[in-house]
C-alpha positions in Angstrom: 63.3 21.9 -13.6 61.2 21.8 -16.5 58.2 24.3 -16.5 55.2 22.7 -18.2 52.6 25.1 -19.2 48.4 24.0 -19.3 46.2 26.0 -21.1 42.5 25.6 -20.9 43.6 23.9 -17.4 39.9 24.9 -15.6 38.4 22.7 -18.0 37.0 18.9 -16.9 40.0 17.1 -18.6 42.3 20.4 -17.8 41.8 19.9 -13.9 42.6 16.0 -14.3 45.8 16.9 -16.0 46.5 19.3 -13.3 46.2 17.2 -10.8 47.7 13.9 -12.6 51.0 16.1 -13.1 51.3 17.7 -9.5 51.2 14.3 -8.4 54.4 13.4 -10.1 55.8 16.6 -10.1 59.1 15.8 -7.5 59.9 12.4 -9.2 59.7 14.4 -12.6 61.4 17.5 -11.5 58.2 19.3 -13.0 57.2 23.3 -12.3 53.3 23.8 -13.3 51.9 26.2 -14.8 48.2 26.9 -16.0 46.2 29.6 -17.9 42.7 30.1 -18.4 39.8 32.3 -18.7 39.2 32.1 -14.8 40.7 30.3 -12.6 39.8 28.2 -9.0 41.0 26.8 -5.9 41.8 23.5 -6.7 44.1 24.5 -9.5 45.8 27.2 -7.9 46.9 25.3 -5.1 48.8 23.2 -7.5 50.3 25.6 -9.8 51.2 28.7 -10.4 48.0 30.3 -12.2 48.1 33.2 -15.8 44.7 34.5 -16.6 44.9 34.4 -20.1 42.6 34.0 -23.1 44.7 33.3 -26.3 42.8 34.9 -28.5 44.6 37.9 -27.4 48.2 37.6 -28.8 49.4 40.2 -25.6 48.0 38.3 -22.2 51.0 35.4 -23.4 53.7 38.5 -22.2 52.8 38.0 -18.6 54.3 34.2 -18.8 57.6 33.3 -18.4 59.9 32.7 -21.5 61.6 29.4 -20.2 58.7 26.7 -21.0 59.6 23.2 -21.9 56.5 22.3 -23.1 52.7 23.5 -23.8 49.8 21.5 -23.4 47.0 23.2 -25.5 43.7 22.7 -24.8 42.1 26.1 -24.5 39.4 25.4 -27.3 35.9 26.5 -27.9 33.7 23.2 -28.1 30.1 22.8 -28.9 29.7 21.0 -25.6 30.3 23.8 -23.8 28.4 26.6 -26.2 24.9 27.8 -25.5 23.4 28.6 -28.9 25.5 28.5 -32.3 27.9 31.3 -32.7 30.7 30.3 -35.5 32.9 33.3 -34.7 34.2 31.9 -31.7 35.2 28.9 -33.1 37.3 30.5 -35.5 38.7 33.1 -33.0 39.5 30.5 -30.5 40.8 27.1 -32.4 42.4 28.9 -35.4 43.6 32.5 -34.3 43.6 31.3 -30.6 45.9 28.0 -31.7 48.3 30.7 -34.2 48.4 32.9 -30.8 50.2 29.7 -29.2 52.3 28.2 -31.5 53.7 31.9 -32.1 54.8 32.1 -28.3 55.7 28.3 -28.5 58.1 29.6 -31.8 59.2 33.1 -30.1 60.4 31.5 -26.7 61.8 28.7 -27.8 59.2 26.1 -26.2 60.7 22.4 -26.8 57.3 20.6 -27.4 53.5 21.3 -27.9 50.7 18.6 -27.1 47.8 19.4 -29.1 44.0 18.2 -28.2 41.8 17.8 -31.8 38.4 16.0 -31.7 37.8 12.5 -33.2 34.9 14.5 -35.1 36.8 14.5 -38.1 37.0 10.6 -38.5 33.3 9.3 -37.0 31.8 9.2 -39.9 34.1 6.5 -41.2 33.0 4.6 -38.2 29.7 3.8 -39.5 31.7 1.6 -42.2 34.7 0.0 -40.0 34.4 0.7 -36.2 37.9 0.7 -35.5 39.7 4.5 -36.2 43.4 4.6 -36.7 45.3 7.8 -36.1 46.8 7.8 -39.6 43.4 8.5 -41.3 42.2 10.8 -43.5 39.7 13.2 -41.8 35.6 12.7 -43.9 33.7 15.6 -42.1 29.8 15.1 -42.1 28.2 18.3 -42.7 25.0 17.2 -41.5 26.2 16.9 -38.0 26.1 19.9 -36.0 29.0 19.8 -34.8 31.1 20.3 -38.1 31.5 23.6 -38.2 33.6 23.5 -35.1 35.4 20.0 -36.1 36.4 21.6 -39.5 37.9 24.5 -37.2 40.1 22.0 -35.4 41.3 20.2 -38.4 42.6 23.5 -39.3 44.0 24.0 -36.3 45.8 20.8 -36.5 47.4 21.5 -39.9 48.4 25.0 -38.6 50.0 23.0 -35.6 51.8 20.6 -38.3 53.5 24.0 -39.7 55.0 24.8 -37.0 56.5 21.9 -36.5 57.3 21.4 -39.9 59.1 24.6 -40.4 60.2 25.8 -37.2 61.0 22.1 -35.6 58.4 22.7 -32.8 58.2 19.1 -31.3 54.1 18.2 -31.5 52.4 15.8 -30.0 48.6 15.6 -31.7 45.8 13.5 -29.4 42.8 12.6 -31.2 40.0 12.8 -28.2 36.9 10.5 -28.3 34.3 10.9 -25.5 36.2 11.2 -22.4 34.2 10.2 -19.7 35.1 11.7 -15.7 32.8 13.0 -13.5 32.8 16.4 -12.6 29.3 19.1 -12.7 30.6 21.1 -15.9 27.9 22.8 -18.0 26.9 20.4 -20.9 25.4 21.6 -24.0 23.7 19.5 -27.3 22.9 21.4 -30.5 22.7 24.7 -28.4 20.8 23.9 -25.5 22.2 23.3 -21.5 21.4 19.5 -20.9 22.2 16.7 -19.2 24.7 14.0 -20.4 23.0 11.0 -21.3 25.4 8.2 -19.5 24.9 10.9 -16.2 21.1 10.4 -17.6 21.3 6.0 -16.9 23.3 6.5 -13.9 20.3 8.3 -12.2 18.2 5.4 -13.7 20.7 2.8 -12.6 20.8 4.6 -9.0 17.1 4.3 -8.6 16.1 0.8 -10.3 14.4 2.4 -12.8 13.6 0.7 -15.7 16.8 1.6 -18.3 15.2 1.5 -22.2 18.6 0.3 -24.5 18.3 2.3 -27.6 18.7 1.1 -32.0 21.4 -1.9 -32.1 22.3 -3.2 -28.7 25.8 -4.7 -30.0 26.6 -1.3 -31.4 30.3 -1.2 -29.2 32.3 2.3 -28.4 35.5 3.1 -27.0 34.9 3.9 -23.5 38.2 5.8 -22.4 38.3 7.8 -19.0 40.3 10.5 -18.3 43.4 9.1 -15.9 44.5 7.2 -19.3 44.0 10.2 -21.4 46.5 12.3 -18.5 49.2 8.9 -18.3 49.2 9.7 -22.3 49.9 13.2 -22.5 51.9 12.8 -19.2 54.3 10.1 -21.5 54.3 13.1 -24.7 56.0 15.5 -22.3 58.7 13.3 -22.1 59.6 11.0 -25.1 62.7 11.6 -26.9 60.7 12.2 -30.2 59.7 14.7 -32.3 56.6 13.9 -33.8 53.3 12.1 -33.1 50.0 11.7 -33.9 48.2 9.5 -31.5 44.4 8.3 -30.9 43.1 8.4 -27.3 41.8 5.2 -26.5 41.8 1.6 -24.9 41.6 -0.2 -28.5 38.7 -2.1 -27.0 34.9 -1.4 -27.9 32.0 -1.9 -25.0 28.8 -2.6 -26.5 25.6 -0.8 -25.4 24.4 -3.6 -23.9 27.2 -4.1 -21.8 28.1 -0.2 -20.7 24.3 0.0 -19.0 24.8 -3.4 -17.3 28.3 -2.4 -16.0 26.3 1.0 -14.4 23.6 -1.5 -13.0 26.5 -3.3 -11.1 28.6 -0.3 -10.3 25.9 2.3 -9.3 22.7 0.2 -8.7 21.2 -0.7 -5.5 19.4 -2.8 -3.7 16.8 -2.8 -6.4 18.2 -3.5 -10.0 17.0 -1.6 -12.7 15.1 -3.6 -15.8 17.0 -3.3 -19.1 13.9 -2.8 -22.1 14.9 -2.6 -25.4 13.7 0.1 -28.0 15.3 -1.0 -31.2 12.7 1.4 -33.4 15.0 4.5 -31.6 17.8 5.7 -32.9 21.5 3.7 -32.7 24.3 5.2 -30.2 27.7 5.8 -32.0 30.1 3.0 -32.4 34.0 3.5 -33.0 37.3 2.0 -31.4 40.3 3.9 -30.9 43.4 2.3 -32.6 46.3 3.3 -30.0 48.9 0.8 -31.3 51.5 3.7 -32.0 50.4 5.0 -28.8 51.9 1.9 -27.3 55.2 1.5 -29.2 55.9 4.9 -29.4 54.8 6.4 -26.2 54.8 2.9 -24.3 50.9 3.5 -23.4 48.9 1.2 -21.8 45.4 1.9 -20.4 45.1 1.3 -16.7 41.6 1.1 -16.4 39.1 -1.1 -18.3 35.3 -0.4 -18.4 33.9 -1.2 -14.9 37.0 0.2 -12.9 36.8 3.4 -14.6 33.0 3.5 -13.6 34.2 2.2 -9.7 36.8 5.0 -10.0 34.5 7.8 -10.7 31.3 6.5 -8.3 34.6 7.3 -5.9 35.8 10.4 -7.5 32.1 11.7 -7.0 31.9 10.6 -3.4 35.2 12.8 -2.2 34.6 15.8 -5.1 37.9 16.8 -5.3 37.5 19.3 -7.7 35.5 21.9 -5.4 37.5 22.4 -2.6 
């Protein structure tokens, strides 16, 4: 039986991963285990739960030493951070990430599957939509967000040590957006808000009139969370020893095109007007190359644009995640 440890597994991907491995969990002969700052029912119904934080090298001594494989994604993101405080990146991401890979080393682990942001190559997006995982990270340091992305970039290079001198296998996922629904606090530049695609749903819901923002042809990856967990769920079991992989459907959705699909999947009876503001500022545009993804892993997204939306007007409906 292979004991497959989650950290950061009360997060809103964590929780999907949870539950996208207990699912297969007989076929795969699979023991689960997850860790995180606090735990709740859903996830300890389906696992055996460690209240851990890994910035603190000794909570990893309560877990057992027989792990086949870690799934890391017990970071400090600005999406979840009220205010700005940099310390926590860097005690998290770097020191928190060196706290792991030092159990992953000490015990033997067989593989690590490592979470980084796709921060670190948007910027070259503005040039050439289409990101490939092979790039070399351009950081903007006028984004906000750069102090944490530059901590994750050298968390992945302290991730590529390991595995560079100590043969840790390492899987490395570069994450776009990933959309799923679940009520987890959402922060921009500091401040508790509301997502803005949760934002046109409301609009769509009511018939509102739905303004499309800058260039209406701008297109972005729109990936959803069940093909993020069939992509780690493939890592944990490849007979490789290295990857580094983008997250993704390799198709773009254009702006236009993402608030129609939530006029046909959550509108009613009366449709909302699209208006166009082209004088406000343009949405982000990329497309996640995932042709290694597919060759090496043998990836394939399962859900295009308007089944993911279908999916998660359904995972709403039965809210899974608070029982």
């Amino acid at each position: 039986m292979k004991k497959i440890l989650i950290l950061g597994a009360n997060g809103g991907i964590g929780r999907n991963i949870v539950d996208y491995f207990f699912e297969r969990r007989t076929e795969y002969d699979i023991e689960l285990l997850t860790a995180d700052l606090e735990s709740c029912r859903f996830i300890e119904k389906r696992s055996t739960f460690y209240q851990i934080d890994i910035r603190n090298k000794e909570k990893f001594e309560i877990l057992p030493k027989d792990i086949y494989c870690v799934i890391d994604l017990a970071t400090t993101m600005p999406a979840r951070m009220v205010g700005f405080d940099p310390q926590k990146y860097i005690d998290t991401n770097i020191s928190g990430t060196c706290n792991v890979l030092e159990f992953c080393r000490a015990n033997n682990v067989n593989r690590i599957l490592f979470a980084q942001t796709f921060g670190d190559l948007l910027k070259k997006a503005e040039v050439d939509p289409v990101l490939f995982p092979d790039m070399t990270p351009e950081l903007d340091y006028s984004d906000t967000k750069s102090f944490y992305i530059a901590t994750m970039c050298t968390a992945v290079d302290c991730v590529k040590y390991y595995h560079s001198i100590y043969n840790l296998r390492t899987f490395i996922f570069r994450l776009p957006t990933i959309y799923s629904w679940h009520n987890k606090v959402y922060c921009e530049n500091g401040v508790i808000t509301k997502q803005a695609w949760k934002i046109l749903i409301d609009q769509a819901e009511k018939g509102e009139d739905i303004h499309v923002w800058g260039d209406p042809n701008r297109a972005k990856d729109m990936v959803y969370v069940k093909d993020l967990c069939q992509e780690f769920f493939k890592a944990c079991f490849v007979d490789r020893d290295y990857g580094f992989y983008n997250i993704g459907t390799g198709v773009g959705i254009t702006l236009l095109d993402q608030i129609k699909g939530m006029i046909e999947v959550f509108g009613g009876e009366k449709k909302s007007k699209i208006l166009f503001s082209p004088e406000m500022p343009n949405a982000p545009q990329y497309i996640m190359n995932i042709d290694n993804a597919r060759s090496e892993l043998g990836y394939e997204p399962k859900y295009d644009y308007i089944s993911m939306l279908r999916d998660m007007k359904k995972e709403r409906e039965i809210n899974k995640f608070e029982e």
